[in-house]
N, CA, C and O of each residue as an XYZ file, in Angstrom:
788
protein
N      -1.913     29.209     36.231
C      -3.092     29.469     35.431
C      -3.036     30.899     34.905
O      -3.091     31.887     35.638
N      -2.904     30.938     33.359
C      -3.126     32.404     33.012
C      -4.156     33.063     33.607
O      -5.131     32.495     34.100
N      -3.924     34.616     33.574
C      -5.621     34.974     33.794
C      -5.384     36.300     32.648
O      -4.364     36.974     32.510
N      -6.470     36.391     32.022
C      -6.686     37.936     30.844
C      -7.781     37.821     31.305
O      -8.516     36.918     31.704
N      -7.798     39.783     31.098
C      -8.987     40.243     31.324
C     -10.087     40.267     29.601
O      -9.983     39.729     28.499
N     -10.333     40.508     29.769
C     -11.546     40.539     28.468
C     -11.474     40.932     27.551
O     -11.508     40.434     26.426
N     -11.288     42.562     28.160
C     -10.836     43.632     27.512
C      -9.453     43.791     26.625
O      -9.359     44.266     25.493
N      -8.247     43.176     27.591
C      -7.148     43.223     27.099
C      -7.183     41.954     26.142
O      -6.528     42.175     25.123
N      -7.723     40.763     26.172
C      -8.112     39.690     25.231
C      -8.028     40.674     23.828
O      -7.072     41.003     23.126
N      -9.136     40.908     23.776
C      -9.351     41.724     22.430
C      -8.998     42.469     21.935
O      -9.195     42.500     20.720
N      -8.287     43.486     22.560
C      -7.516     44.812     21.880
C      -6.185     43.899     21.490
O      -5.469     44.231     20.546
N      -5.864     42.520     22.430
C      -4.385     42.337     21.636
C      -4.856     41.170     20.503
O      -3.879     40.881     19.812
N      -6.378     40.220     20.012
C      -6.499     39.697     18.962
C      -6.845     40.429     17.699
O      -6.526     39.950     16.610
N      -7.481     41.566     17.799
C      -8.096     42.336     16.938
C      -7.310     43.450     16.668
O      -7.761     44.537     17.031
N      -5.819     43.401     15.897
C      -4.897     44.241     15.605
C      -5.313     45.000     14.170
O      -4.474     44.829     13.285
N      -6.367     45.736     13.833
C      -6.557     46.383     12.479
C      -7.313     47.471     13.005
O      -8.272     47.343     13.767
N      -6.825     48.606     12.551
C      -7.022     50.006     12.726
C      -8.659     50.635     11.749
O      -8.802     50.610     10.526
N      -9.563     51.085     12.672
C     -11.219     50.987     11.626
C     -10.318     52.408     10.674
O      -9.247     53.015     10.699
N     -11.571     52.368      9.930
C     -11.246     54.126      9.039
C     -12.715     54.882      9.471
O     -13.667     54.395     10.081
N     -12.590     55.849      9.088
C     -13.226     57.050     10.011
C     -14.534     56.572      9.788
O     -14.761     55.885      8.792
N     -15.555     56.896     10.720
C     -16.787     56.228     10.492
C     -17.414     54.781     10.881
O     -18.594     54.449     11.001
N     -15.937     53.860     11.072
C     -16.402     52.495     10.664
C     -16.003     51.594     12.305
O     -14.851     51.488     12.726
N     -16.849     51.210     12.797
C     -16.846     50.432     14.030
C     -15.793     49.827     14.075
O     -15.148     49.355     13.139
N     -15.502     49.815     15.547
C     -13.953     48.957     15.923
C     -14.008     47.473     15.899
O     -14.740     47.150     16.835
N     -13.599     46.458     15.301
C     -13.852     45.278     15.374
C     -13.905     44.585     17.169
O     -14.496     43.680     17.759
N     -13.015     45.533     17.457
C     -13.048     44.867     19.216
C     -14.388     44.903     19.742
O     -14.943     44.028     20.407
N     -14.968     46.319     19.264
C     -16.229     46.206     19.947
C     -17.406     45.150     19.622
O     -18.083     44.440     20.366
N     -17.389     45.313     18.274
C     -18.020     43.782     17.743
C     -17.937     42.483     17.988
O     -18.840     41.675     17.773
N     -16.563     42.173     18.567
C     -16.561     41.044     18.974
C     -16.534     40.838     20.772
O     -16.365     39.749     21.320
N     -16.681     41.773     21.283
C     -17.311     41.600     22.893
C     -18.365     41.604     22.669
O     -19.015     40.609     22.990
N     -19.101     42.854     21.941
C     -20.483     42.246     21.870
C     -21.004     40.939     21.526
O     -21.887     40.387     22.183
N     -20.536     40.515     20.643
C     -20.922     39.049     19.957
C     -20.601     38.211     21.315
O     -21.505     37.982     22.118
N     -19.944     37.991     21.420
C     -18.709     37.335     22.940
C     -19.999     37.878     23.641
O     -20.804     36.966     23.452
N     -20.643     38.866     24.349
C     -21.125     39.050     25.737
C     -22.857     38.494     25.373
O     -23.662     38.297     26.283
N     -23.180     38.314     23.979
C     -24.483     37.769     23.164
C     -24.028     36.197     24.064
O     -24.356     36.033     25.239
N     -23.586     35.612     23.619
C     -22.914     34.386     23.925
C     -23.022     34.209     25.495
O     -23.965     33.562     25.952
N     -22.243     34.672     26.178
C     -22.176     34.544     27.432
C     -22.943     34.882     27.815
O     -22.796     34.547     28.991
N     -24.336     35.667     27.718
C     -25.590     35.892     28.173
C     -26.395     34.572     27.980
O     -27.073     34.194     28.936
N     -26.383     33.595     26.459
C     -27.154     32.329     26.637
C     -26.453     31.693     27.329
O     -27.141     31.032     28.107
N     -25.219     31.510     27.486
C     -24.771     30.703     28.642
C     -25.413     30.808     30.064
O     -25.933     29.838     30.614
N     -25.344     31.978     30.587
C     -25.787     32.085     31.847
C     -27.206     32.237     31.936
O     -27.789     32.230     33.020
N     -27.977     32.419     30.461
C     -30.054     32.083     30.746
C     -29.948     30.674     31.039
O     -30.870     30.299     31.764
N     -29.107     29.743     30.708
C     -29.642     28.468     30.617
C     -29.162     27.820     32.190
O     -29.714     26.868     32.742
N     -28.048     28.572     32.704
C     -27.540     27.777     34.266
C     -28.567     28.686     34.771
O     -28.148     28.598     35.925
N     -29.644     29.555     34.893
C     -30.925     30.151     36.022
C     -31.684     29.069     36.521
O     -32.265     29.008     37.604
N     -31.590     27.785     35.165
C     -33.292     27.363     34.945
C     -32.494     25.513     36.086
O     -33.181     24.590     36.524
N     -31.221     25.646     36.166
C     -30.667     24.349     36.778
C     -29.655     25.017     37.420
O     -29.001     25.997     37.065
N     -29.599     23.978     38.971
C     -28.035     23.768     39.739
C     -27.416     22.650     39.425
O     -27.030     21.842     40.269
N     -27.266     22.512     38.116
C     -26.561     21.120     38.274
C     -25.351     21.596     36.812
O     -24.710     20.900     36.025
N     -25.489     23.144     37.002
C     -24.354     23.590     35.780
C     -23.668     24.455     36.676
O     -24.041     25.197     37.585
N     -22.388     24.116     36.100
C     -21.135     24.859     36.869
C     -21.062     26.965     36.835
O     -20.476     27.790     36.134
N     -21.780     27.013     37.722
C     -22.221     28.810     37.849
C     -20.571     29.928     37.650
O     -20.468     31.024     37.098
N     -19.590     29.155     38.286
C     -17.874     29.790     38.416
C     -17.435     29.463     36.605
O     -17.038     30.536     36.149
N     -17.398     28.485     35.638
C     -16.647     28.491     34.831
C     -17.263     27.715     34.068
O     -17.846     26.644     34.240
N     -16.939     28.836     32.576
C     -17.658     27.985     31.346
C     -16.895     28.015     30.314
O     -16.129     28.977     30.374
N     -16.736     27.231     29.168
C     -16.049     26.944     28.014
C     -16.890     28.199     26.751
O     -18.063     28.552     26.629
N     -15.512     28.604     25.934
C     -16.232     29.273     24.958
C     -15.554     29.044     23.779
O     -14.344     28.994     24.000
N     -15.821     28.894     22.678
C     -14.901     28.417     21.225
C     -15.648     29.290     20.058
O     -16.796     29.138     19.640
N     -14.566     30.344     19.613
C     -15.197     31.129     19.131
C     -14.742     30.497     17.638
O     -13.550     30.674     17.383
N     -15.306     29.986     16.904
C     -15.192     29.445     15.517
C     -14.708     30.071     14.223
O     -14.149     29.611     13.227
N     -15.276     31.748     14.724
C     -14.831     32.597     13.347
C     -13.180     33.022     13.564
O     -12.618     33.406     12.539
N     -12.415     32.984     14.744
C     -11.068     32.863     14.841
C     -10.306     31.696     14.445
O     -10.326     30.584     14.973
N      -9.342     32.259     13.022
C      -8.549     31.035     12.800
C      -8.114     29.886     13.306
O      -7.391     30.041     14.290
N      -8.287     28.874     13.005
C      -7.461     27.491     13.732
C      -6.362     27.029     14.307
O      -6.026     26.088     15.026
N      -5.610     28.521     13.470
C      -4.082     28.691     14.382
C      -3.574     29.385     15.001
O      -2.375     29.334     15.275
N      -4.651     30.509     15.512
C      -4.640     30.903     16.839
C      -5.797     30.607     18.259
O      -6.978     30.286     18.129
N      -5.320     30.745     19.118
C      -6.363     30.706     20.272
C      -7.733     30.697     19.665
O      -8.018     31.465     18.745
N      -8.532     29.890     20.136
C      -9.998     30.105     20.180
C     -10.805     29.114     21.096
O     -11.978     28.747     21.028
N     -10.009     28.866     21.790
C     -10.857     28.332     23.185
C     -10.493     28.566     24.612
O      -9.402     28.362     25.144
N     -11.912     29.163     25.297
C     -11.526     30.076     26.235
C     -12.016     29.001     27.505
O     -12.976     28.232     27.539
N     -11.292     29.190     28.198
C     -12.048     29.024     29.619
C     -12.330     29.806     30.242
O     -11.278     30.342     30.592
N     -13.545     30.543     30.888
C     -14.151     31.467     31.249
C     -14.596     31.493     32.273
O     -15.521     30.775     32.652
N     -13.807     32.642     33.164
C     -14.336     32.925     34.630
C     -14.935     33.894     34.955
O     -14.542     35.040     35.170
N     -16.695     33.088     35.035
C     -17.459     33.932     34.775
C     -17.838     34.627     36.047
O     -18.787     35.391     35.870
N     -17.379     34.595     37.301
C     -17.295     34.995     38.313
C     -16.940     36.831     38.378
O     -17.547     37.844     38.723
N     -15.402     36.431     37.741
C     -14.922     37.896     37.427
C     -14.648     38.328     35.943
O     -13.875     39.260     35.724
N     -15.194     37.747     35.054
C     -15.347     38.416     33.898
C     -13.604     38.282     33.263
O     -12.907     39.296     33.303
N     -13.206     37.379     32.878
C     -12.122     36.939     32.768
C     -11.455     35.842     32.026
O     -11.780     34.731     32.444
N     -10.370     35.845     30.754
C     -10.169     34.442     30.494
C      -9.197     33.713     31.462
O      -8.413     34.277     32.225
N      -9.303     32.890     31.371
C      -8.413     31.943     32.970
C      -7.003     30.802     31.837
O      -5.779     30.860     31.955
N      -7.637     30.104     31.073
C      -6.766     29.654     30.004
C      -7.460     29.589     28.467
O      -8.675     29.491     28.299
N      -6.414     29.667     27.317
C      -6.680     29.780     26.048
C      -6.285     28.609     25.116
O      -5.999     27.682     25.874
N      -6.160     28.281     24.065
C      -5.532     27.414     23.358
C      -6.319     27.018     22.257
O      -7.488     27.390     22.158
N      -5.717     26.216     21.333
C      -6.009     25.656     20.371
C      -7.125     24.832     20.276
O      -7.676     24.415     21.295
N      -7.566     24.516     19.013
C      -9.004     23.898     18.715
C      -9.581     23.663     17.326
O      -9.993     24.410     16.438
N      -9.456     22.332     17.474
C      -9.649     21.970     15.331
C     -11.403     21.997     15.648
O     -12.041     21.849     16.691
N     -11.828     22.266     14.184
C     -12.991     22.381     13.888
C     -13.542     20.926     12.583
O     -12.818     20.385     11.747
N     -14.523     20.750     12.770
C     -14.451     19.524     11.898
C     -14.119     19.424     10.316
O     -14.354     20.457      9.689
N     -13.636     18.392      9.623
C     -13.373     18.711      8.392
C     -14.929     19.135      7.387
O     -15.079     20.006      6.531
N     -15.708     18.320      7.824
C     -17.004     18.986      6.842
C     -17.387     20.624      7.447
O     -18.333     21.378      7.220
N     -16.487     20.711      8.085
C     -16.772     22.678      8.182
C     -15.762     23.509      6.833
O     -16.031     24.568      6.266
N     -14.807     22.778      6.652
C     -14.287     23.416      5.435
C     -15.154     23.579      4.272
O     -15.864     22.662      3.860
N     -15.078     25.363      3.451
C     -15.945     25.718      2.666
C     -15.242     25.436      1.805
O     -15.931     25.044      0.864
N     -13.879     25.403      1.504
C     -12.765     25.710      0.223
C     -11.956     27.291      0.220
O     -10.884     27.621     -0.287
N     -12.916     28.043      0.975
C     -12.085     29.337      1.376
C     -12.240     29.371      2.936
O     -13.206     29.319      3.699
N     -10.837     29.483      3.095
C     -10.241     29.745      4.288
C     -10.684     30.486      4.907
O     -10.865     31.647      4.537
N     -11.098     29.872      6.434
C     -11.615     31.324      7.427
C     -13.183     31.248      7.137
O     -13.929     31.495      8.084
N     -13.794     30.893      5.776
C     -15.361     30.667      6.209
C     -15.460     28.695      6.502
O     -15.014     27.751      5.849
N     -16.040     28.755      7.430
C     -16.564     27.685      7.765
C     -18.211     27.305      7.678
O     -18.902     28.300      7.460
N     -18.893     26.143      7.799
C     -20.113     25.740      7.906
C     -19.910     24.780      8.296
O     -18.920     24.051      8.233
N     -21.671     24.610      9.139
C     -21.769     23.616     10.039
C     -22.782     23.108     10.147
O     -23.618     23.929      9.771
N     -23.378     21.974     10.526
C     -24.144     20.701     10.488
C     -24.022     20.153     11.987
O     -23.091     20.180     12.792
N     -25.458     19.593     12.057
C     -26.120     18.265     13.184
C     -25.965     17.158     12.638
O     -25.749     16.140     13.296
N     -26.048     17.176     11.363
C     -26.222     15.505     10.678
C     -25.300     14.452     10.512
O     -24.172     14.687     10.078
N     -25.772     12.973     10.905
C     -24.865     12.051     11.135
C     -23.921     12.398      9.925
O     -24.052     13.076      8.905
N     -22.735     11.509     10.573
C     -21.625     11.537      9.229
C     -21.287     12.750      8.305
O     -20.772     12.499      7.215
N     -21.591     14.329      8.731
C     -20.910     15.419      8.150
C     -20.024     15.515      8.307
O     -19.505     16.010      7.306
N     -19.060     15.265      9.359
C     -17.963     15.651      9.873
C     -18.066     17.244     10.186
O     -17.123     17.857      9.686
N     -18.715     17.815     10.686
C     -18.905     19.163     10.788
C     -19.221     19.492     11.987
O     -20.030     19.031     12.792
N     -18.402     20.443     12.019
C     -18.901     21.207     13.780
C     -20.234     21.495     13.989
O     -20.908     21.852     13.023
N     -20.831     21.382     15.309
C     -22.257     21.847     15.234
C     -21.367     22.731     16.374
O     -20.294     22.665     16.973
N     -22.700     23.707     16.244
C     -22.542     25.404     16.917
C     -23.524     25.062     18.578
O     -24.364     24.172     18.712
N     -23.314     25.543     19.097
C     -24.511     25.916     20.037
C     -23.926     25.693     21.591
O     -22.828     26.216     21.782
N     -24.468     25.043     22.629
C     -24.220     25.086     23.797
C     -24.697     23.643     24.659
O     -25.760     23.228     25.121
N     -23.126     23.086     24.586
C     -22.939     21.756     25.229
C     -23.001     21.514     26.848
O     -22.911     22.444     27.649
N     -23.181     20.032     27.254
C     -22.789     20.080     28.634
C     -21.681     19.212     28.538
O     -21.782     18.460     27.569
N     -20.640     19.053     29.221
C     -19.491     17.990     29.350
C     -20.243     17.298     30.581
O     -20.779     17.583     31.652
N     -19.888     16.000     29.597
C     -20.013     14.594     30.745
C     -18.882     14.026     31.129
O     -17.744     14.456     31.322
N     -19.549     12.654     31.234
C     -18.861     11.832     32.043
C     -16.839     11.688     31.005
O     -16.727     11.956     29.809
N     -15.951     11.357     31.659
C     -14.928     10.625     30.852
C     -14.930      9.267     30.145
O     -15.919      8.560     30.337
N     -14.236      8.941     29.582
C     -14.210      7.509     28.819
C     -13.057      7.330     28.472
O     -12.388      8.212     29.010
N     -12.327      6.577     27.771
C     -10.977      5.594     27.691
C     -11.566      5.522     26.289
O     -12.450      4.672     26.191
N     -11.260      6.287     25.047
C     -11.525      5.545     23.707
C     -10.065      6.032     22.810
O      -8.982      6.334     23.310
N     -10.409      5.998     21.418
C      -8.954      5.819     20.193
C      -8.070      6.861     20.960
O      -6.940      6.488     21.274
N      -8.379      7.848     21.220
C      -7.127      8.886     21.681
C      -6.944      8.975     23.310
O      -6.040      9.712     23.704
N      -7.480      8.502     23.974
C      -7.370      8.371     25.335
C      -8.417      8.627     25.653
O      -9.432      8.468     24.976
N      -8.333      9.113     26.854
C      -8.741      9.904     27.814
C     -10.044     11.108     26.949
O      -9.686     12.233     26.600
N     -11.184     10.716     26.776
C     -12.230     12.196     26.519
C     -13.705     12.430     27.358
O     -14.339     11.711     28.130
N     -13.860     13.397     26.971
C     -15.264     13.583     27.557
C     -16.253     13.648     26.735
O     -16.138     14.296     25.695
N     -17.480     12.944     27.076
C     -19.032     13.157     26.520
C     -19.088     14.078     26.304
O     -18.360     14.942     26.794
N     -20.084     14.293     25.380
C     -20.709     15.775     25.148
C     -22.395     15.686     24.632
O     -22.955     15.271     23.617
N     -22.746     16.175     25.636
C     -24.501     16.077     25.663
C     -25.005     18.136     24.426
O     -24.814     19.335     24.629
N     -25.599     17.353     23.397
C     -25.905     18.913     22.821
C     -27.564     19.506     23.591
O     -28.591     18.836     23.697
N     -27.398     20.571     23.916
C     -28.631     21.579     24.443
C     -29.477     21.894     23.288
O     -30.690     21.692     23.332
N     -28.995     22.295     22.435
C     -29.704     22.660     21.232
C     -30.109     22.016     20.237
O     -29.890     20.822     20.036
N     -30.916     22.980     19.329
C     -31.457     22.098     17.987
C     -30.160     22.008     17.233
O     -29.619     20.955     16.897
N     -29.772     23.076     17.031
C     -28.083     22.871     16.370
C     -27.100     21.745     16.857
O     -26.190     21.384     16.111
N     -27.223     21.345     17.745
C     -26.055     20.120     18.153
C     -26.507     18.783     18.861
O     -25.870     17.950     19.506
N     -28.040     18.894     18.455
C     -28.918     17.500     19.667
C     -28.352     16.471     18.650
O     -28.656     15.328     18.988
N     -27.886     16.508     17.922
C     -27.157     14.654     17.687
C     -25.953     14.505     18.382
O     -25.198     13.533     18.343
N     -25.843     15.419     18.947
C     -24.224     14.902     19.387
C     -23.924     13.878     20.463
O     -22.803     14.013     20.954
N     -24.498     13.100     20.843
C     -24.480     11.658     21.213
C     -24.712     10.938     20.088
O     -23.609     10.482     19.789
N     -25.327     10.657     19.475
C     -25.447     10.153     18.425
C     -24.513     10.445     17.063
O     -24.674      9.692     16.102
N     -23.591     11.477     16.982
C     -22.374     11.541     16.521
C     -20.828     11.620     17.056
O     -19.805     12.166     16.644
N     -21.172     10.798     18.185
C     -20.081     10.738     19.174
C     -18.933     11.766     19.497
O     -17.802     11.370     19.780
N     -19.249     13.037     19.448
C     -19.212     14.211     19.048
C     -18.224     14.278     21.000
O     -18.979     14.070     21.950
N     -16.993     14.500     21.273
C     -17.251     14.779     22.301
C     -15.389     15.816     22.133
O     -14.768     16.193     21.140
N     -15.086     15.934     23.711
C     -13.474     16.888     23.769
C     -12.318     15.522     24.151
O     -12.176     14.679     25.037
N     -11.656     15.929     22.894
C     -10.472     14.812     23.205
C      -8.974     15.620     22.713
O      -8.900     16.642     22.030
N      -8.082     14.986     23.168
C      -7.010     15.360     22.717
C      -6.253     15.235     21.360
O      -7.072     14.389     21.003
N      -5.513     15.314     20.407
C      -5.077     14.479     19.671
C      -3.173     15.192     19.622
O      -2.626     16.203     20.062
N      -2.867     14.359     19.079
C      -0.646     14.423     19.341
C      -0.453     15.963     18.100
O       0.390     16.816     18.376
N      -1.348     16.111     16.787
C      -0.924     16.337     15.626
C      -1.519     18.132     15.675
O      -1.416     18.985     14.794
N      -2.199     18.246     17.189
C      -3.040     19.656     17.728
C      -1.791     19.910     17.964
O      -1.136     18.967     18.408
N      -1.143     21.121     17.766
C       0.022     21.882     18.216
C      -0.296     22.766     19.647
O      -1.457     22.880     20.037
N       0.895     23.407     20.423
C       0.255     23.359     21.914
C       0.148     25.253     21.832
O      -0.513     26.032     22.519
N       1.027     25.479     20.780
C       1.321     27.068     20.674
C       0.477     27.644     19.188
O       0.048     26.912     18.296
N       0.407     28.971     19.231
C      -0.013     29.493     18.347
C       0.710     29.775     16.903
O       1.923     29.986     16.893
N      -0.038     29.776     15.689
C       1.087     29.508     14.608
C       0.035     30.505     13.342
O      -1.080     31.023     13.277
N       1.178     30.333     12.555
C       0.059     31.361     11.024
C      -0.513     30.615     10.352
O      -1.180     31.108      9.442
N      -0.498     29.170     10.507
C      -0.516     28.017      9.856
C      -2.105     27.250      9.888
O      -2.034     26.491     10.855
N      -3.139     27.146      9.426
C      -4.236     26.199      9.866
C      -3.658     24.915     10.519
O      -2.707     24.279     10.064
N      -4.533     24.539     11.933
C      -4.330     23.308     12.203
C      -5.216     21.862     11.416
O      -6.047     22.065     10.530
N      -4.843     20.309     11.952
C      -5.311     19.788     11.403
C      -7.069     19.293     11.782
O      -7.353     19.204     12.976
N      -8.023     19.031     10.875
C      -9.478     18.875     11.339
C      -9.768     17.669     11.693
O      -9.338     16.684     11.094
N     -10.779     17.606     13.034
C     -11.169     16.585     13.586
C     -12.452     16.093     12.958
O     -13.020     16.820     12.143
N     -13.026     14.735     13.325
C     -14.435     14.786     12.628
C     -15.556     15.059     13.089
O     -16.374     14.166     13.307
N     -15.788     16.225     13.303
C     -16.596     16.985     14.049
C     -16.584     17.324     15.795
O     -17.565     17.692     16.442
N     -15.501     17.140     16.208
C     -15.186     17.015     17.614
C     -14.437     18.361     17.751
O     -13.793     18.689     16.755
N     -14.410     19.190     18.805
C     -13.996     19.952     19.677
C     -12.135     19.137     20.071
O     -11.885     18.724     21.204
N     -11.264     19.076     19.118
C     -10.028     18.420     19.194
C      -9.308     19.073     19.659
O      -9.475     20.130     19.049
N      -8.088     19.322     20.801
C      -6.917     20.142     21.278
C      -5.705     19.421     21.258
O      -5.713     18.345     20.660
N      -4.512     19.862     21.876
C      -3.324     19.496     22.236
C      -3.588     18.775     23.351
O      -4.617     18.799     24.027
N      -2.224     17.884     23.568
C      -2.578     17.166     24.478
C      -2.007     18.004     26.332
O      -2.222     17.645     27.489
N      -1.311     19.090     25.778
C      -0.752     19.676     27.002
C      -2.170     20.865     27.004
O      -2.552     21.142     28.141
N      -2.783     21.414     26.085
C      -4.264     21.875     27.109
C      -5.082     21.324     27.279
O      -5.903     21.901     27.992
N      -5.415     20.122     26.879
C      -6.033     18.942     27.182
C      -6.216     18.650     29.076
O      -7.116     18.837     29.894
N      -5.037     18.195     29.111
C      -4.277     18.398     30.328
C      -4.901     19.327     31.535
O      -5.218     19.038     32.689
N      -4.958     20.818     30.645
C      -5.363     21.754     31.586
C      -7.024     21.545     31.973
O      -7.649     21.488     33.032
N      -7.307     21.479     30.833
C      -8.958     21.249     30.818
C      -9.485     19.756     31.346
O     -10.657     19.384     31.396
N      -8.603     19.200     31.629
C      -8.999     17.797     32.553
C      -9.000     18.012     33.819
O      -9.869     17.450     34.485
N      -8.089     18.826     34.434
C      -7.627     19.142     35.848
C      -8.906     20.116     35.870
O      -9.362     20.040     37.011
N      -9.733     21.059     35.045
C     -10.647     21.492     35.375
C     -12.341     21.199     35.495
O     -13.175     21.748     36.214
N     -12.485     20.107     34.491
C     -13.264     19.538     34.902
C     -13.475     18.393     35.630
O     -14.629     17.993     35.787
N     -12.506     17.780     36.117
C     -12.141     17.094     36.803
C     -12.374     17.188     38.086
O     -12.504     16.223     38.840
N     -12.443     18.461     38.425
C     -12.099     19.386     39.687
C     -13.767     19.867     40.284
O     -14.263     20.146     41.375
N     -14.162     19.781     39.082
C     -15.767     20.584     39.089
C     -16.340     19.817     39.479
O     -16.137     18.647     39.154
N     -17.348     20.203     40.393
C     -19.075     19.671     41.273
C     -19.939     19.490     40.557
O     -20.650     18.489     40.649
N     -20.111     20.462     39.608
C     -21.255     20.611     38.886
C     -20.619     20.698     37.145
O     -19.541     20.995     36.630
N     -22.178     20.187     36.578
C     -21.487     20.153     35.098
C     -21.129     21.865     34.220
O     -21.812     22.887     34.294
N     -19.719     21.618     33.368
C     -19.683     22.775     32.945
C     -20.202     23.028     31.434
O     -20.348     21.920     30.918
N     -20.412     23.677     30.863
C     -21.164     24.539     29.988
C     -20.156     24.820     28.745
O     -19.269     25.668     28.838
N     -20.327     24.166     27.758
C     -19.425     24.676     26.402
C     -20.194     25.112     25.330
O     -20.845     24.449     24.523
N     -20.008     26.516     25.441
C     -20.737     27.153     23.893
C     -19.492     26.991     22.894
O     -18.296     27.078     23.174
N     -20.031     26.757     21.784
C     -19.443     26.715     20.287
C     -20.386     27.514     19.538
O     -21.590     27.263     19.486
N     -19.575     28.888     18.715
C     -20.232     29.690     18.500
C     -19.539     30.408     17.482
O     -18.333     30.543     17.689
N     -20.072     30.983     16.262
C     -19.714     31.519     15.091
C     -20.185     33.054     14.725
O     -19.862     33.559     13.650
């Protein structure tokens, strides 16, 4: 199991030098990142029935063909594993790198906000998990069968290349797939996936 610290996460994604005056992008994006992981952890106070050790994070405004899904050990402040992650095709704007997103049946579009993973199921790509939405931003997602599955055409490594879009699903490789089965798999309690822009 990899482990990165937080810190080193970001100083090695955020390679552009500010000019005098002008905020470091690293810092902007822990902050944004620690915004995030703060609603994560208001919402496991109010229940024990969410996994308190490890939560999912998918940061949306990072390209499709690098890392942008974290598993997060929120214990010690830490990423534990990283990898790939298609975003839905109705999130494409026509320019690259901005995305938008939707609740509504049949967008094909990512909804943003903060999931619970359920139960497994046996459907078109194997092996996936439910996905119950918390929010106003993603409460159809039973109702858009919206859940984490694998697919063959998710590449397992990082590339310069956009990957291909799912229809509105949280889509990976099938070798971190893999990883993220053995982890919730493993878990007592339900874990926590923010999707976040």
């Amino acid at each position: 199991m990899k482990v990165f610290s937080l810190a080193l996460f970001f100083a090695m994604s955020f390679f552009s030098f500010p000019k005098e005056n002008e905020v470091k992008p690293i810092n902007l994006e822990i902050e944004r990142f620690n915004n995030h992981l703060d609603e994560v952890k208001s919402i496991m106070k109010n229940s024990a029935s969410y996994n308190k050790k490890i939560a999912f994070f998918i940061d949306m405004r990072i390209k499709s063909g690098k890392n942008r899904f974290f598993v997060y050990d929120l214990v010690n402040n830490q990423i534990l594993e990283e990898g790939l992650v298609a975003n839905g095709a109705g999130s494409e704007t026509g320019i690259r790198g901005e995305l938008k997103f939707s609740n509504e049946p049949d967008s094909k579009c990512t909804s943003l906000g903060r999931y619970v993973i359920g139960k497994p199921y046996k459907g078109m790509f194997g092996k996936a998990y439910k996905l119950a939405g918390l929010d106003e931003t993603n409460s159809n997602a039973a109702k858009r069968a919206i859940v984490l599955h694998s697919y063959s055409a998710v590449p397992n490594e990082e590339q310069d290349y956009y990957i291909s879009n799912s229809k509105g699903c949280p889509m990976v490789s099938e070798a971190f797939f893999k990883k993220l089965e053995k982890i919730i798999d493993n878990s007592k309690s339900s874990i926590v996936l923010n999707i976040y822009y």
